[in-house]
Backbone as JSON Lines, residues from 0, in Angstrom:
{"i":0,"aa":"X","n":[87.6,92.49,90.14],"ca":[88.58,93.3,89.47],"c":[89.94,92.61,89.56]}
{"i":1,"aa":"X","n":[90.6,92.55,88.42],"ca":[92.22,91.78,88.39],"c":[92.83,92.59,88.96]}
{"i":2,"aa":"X","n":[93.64,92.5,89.73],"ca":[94.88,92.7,90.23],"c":[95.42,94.29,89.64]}
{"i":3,"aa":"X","n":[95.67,93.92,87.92],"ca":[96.22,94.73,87.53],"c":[95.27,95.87,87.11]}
{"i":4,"aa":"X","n":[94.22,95.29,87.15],"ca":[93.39,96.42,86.75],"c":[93.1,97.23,87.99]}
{"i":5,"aa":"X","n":[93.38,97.15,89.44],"ca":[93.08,97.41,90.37],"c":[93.58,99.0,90.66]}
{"i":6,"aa":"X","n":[93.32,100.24,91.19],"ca":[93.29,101.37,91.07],"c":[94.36,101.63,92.4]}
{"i":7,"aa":"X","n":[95.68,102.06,91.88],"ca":[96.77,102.36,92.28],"c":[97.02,103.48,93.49]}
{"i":8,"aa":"X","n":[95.65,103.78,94.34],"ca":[95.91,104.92,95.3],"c":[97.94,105.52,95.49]}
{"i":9,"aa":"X","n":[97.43,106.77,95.36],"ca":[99.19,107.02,95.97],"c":[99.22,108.56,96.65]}
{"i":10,"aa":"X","n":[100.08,109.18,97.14],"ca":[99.99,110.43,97.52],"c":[100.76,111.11,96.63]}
{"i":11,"aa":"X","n":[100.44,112.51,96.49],"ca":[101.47,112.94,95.69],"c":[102.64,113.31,96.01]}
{"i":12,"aa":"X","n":[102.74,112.88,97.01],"ca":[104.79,112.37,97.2],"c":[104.96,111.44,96.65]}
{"i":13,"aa":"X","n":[104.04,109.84,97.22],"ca":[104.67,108.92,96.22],"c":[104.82,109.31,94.52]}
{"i":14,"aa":"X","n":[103.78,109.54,94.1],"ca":[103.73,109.88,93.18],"c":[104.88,110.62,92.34]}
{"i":15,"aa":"X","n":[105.62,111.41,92.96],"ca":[106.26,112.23,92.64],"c":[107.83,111.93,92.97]}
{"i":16,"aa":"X","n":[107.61,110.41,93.62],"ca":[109.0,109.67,94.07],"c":[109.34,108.66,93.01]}
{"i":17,"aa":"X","n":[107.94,108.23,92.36],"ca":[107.95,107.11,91.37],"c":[108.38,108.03,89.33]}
{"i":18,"aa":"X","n":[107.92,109.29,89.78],"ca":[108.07,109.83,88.66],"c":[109.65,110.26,88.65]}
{"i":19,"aa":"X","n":[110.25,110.58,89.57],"ca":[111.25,110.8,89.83],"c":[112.33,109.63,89.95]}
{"i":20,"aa":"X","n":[112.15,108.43,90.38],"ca":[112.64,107.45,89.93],"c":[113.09,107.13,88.08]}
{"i":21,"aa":"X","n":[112.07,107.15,87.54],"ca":[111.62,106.98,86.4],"c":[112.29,107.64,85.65]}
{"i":22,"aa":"X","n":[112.54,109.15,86.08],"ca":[113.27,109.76,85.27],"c":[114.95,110.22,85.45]}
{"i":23,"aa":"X","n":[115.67,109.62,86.64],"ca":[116.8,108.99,86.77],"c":[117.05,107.92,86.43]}
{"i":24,"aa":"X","n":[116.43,107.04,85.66],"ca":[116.56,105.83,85.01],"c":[116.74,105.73,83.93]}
{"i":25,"aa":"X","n":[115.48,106.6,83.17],"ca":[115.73,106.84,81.43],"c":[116.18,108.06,81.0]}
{"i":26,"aa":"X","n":[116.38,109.11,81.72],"ca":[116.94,110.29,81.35],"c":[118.78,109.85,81.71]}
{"i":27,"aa":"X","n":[118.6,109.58,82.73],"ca":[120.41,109.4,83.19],"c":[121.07,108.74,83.17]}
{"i":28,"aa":"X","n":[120.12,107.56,84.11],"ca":[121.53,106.38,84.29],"c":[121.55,105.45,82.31]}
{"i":29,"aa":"X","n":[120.37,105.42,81.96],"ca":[120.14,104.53,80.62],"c":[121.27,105.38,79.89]}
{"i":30,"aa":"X","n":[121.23,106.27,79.22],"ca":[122.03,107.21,78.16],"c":[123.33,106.84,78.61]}
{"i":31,"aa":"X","n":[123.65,106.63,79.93],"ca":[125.56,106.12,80.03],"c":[125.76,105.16,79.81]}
{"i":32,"aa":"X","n":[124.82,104.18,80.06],"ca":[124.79,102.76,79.62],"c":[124.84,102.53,78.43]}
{"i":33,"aa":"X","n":[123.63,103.37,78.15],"ca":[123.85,103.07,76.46],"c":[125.4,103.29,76.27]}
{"i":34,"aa":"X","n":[125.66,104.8,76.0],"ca":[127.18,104.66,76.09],"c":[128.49,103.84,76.15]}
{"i":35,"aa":"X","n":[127.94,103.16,77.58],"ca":[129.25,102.38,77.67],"c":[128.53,100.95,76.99]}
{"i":36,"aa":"X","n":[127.72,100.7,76.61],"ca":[127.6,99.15,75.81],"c":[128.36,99.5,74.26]}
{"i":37,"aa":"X","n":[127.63,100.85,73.64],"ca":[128.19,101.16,72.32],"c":[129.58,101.51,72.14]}
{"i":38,"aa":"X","n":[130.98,101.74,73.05],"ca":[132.16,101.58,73.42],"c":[132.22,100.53,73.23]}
{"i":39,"aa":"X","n":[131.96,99.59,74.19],"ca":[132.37,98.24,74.64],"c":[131.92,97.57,73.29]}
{"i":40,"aa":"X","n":[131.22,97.4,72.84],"ca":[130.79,96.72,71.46],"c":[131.66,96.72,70.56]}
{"i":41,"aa":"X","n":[132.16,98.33,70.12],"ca":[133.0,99.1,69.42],"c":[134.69,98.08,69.7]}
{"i":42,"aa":"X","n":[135.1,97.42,70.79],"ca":[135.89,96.94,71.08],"c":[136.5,96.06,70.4]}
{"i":43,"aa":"X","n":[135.61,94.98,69.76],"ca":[135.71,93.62,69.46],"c":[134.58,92.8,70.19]}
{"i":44,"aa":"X","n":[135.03,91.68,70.59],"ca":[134.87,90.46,70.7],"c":[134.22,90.89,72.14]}
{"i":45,"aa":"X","n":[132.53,90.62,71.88],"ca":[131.66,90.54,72.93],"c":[131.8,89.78,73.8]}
{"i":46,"aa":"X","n":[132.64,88.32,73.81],"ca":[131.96,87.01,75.05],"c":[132.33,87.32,75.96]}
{"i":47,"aa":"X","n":[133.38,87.35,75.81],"ca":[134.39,88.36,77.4],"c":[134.31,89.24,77.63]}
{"i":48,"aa":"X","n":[134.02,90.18,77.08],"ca":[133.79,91.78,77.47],"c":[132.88,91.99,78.47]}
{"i":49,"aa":"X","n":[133.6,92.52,79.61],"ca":[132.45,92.33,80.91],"c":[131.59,93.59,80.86]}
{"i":50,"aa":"X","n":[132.27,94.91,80.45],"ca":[131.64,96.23,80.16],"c":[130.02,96.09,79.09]}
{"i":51,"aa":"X","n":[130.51,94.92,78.27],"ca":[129.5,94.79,77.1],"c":[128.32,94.27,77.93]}
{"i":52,"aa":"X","n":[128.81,92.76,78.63],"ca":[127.59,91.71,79.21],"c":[126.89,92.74,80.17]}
{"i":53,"aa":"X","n":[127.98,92.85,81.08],"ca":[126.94,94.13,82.59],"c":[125.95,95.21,81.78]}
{"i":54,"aa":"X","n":[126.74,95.96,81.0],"ca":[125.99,96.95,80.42],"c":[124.25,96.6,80.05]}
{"i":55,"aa":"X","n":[124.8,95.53,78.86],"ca":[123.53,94.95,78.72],"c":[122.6,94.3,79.69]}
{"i":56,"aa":"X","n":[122.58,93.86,80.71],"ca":[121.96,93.14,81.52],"c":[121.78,94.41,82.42]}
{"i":57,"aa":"X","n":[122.21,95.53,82.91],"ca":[122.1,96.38,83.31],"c":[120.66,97.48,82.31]}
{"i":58,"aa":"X","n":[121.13,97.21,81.37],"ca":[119.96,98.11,80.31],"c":[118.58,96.78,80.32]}
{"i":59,"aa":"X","n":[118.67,96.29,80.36],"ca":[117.91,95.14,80.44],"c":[116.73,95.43,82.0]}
{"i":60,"aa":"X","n":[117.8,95.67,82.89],"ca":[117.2,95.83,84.31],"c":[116.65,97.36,84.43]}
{"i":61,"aa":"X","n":[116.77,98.36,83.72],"ca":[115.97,99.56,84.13],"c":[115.33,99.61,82.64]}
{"i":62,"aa":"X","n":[115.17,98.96,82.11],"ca":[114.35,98.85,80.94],"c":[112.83,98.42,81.48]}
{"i":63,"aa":"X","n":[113.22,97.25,82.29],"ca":[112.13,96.61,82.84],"c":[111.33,97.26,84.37]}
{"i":64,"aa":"X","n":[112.36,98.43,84.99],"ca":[111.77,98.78,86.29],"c":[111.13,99.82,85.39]}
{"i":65,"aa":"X","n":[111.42,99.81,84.31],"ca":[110.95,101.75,83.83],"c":[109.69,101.32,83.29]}
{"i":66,"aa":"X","n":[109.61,100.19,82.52],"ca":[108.05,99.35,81.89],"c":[107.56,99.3,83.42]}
{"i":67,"aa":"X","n":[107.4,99.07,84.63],"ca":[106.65,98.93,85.46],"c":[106.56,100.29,86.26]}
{"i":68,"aa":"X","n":[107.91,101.25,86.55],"ca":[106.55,102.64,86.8],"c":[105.92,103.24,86.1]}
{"i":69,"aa":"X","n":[106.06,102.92,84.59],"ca":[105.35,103.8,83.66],"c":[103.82,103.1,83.76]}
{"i":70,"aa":"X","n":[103.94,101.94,83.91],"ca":[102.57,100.74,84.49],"c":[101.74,101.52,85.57]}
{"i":71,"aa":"X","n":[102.74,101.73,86.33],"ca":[102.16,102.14,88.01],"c":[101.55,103.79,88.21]}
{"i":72,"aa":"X","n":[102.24,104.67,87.35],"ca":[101.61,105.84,87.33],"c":[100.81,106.16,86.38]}
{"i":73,"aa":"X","n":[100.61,105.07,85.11],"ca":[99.3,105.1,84.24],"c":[98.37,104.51,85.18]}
{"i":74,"aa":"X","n":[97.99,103.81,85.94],"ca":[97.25,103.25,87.36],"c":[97.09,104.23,88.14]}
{"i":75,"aa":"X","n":[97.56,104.75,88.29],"ca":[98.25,105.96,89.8],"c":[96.47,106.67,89.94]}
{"i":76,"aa":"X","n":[96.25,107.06,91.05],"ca":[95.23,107.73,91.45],"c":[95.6,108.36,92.08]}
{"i":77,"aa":"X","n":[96.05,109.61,92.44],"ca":[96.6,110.29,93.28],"c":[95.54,111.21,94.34]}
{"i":78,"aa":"X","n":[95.55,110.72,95.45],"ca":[94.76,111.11,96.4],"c":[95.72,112.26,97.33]}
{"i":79,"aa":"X","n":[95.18,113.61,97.57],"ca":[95.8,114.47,98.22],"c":[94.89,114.26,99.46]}
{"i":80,"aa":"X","n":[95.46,113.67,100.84],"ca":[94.91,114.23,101.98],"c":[94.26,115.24,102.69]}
{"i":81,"aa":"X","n":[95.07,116.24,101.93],"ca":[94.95,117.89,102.66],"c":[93.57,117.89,101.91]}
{"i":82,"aa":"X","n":[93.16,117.44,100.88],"ca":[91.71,117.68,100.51],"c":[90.48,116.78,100.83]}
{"i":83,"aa":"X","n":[90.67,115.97,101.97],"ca":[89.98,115.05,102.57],"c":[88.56,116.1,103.12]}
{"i":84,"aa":"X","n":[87.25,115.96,103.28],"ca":[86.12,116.51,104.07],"c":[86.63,116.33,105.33]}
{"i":85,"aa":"X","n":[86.32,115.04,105.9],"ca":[85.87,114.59,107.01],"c":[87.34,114.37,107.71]}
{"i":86,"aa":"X","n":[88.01,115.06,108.43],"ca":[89.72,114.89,108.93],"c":[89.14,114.56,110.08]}
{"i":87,"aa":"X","n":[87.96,114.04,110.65],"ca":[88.1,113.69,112.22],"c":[88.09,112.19,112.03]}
{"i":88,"aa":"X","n":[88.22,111.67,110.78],"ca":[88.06,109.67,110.12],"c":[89.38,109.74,109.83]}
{"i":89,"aa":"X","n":[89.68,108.32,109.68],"ca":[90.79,108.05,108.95],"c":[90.63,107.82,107.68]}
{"i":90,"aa":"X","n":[91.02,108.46,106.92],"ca":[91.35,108.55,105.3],"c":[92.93,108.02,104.82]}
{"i":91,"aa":"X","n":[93.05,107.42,103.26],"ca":[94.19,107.53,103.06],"c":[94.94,108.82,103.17]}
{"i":92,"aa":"X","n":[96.48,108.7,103.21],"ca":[96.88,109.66,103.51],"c":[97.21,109.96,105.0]}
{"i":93,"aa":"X","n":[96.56,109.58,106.23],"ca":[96.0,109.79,107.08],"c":[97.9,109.59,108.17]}
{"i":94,"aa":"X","n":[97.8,110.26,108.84],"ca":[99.08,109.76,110.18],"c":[97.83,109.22,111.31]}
{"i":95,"aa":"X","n":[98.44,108.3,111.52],"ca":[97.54,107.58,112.52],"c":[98.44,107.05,113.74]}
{"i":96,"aa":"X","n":[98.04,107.52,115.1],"ca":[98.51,106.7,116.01],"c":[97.37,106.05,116.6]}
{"i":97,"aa":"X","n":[98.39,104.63,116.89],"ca":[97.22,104.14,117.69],"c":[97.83,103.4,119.06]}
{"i":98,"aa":"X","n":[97.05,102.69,120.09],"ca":[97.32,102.06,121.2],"c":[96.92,100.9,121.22]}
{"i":99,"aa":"X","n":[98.14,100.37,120.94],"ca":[97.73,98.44,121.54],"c":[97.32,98.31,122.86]}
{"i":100,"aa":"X","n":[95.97,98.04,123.26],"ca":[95.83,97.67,124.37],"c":[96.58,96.49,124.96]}
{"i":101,"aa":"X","n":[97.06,95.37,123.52],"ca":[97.06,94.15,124.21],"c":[98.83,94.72,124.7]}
{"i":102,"aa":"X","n":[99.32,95.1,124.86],"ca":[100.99,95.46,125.2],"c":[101.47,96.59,125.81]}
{"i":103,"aa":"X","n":[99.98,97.47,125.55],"ca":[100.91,99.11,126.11],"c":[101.53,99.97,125.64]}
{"i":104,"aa":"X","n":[101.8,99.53,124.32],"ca":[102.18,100.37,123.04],"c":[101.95,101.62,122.16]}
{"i":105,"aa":"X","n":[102.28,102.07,121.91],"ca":[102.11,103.12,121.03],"c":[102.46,103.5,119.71]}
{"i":106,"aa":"X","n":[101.76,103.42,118.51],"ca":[102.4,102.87,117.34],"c":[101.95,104.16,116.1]}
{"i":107,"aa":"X","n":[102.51,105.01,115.35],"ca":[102.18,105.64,114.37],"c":[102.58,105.17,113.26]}
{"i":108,"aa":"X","n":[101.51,105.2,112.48],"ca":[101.63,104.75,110.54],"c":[100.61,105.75,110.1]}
{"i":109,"aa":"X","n":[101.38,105.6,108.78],"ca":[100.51,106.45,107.73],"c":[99.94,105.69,106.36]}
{"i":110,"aa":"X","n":[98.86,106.15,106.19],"ca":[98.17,104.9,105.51],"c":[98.42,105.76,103.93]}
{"i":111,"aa":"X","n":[99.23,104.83,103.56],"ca":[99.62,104.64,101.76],"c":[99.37,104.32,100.72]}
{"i":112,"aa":"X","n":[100.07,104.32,99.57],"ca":[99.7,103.07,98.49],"c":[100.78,102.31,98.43]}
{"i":113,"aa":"X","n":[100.49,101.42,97.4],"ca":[101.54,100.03,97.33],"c":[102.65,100.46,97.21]}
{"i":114,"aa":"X","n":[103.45,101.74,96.47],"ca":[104.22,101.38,95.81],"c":[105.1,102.78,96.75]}
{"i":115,"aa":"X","n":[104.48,103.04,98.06],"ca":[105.37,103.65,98.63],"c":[105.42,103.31,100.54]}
{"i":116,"aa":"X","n":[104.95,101.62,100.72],"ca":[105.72,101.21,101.53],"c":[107.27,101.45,101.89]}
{"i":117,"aa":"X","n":[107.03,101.8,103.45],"ca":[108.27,102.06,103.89],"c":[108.06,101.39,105.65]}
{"i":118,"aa":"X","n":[108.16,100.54,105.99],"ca":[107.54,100.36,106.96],"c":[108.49,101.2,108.26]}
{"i":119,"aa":"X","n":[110.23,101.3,107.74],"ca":[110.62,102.11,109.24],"c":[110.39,103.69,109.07]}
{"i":120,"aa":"X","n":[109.63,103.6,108.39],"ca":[109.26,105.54,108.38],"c":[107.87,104.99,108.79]}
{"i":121,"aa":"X","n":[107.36,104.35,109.27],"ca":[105.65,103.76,109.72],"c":[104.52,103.63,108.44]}
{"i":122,"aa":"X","n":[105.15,103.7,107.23],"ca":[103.74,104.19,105.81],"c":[103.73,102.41,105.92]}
{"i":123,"aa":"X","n":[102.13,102.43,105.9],"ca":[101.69,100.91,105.9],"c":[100.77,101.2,104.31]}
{"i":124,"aa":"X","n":[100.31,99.91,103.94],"ca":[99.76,99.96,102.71],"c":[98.01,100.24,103.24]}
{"i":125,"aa":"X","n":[97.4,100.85,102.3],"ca":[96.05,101.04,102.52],"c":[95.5,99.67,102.26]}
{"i":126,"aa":"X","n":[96.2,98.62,101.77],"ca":[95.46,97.03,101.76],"c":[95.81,96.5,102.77]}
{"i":127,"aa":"X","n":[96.88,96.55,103.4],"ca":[97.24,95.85,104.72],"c":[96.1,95.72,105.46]}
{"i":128,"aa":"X","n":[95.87,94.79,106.28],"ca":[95.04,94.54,107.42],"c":[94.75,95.28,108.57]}
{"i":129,"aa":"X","n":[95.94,96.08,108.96],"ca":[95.46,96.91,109.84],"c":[95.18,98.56,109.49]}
{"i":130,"aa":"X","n":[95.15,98.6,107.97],"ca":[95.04,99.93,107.66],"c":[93.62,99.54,107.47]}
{"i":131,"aa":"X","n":[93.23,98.63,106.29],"ca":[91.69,98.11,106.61],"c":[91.0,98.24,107.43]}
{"i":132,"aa":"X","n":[91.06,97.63,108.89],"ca":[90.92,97.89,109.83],"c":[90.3,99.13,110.69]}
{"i":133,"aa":"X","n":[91.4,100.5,110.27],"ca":[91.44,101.34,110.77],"c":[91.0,102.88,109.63]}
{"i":134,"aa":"X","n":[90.73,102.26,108.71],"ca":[89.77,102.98,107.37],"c":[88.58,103.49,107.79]}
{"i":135,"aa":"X","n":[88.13,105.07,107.84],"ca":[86.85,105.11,108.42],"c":[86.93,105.58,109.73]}
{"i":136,"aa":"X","n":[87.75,105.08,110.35],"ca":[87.21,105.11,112.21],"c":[87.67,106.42,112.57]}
{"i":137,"aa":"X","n":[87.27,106.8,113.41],"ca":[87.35,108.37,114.07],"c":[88.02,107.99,115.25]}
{"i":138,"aa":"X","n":[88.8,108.7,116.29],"ca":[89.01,109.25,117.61],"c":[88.44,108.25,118.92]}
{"i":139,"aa":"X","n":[88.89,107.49,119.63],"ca":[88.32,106.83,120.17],"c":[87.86,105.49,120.27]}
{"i":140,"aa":"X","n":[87.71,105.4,118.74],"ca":[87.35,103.38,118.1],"c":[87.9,102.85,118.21]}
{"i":141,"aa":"X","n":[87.92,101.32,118.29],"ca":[89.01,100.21,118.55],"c":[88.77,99.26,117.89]}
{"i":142,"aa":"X","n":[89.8,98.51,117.16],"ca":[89.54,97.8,116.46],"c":[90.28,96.87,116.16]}
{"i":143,"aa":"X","n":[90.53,95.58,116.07],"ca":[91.1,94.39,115.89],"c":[91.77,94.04,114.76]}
{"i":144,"aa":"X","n":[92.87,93.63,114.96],"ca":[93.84,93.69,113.21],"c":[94.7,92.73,113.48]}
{"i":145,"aa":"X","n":[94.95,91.93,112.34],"ca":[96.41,91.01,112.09],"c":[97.04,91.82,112.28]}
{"i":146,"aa":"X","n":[98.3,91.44,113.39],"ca":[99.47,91.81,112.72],"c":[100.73,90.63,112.56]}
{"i":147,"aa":"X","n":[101.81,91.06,112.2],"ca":[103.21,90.06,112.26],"c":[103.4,89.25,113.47]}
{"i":148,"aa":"X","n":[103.21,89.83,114.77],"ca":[103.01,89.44,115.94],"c":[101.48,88.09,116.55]}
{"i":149,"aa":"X","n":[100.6,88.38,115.5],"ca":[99.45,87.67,115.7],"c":[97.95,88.93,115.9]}
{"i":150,"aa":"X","n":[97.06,88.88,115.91],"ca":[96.26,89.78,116.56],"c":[96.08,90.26,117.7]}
{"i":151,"aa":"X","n":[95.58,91.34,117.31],"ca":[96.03,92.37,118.14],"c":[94.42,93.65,118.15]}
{"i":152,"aa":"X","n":[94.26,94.2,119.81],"ca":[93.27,95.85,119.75],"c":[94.17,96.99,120.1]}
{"i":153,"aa":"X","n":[93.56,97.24,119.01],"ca":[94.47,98.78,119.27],"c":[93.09,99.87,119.52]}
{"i":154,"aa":"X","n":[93.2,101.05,119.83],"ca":[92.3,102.67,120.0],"c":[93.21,103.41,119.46]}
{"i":155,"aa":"X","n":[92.88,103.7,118.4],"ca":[93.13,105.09,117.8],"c":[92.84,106.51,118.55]}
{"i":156,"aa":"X","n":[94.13,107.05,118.75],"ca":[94.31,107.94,119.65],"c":[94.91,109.46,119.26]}
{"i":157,"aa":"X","n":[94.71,109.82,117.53],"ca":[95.15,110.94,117.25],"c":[94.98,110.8,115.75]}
{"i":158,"aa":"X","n":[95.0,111.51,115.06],"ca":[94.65,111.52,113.7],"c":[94.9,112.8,112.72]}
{"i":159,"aa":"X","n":[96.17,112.74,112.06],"ca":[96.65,114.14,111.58],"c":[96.55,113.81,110.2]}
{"i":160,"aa":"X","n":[96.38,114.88,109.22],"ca":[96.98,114.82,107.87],"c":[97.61,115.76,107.22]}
């Protein structure tokens, strides 16, 4: 499967962060822009007109973020947690803590989709390596994962959604 054809898991927060993006972009900020390019145009003499160039290169730039969430939520699969069967596994969606054995640590993430990485709020991607990893496993399992640091065992030690 390509890349792009690849099925966009998200929660419906993300979901509802990307739609919401989307529509502070082309409902709001675009229509002033427009605005101020059709002023600035109205002026004269485009080369110098910095209101004209920004504007445009500005409409240019949420033209193109707005072609890619409209991309991302035609993709979008929206998986609700709270309707998971099995809440004693890790599912997307999932708050997960776990314990590095190798350090003594204690680490919570919540397993996401791509497009609502946040890593200091702990949301890791459901492709990442250690969400991989930790896909499936119940209460107790341990399991071995890349991380930034090098590899690493952690035990999953709690599991909310």
């Amino acid at each position: 499967m390509a890349a792009t054809d690849e099925k966009n898991y998200i929660t419906p927060e993300g979901f509802e962060a990307l739609r919401a993006e989307f529509h502070q972009l082309y409902k709001i900020e675009r229509p002033e822009i427009v605005r101020t390019v059709s002023w600035a145009a109205s002026n004269g003499d485009r080369s110098e007109n910095g209101d004209y160039i920004y504007g445009k290169r500005r409409l240019r730039q949420i033209d193109s973020r707005c072609r890619h969430l409209m991309r991302r939520m035609d993709l979008a699969e929206i998986v609700d947690a709270s309707q998971q069967q099995h809440l004693e596994k890790v599912y997307f969606g999932a708050w997960v803590t776990l314990y590095n054995l190798d350090d003594d640590t204690e680490y919570t993430y919540r397993i996401v989709g791509k497009d609502e990485l946040e890593p200091s709020k702990g949301y890791i991607s459901w492709v990442s390596p250690l969400a991989k990893s930790i896909l499936g496993k119940s209460i107790g399992d341990t399991v071995r994962a890349a991380t930034p640091k090098g590899e690493a065992t952690f035990e999953i030690i709690e599991i909310k959604y």
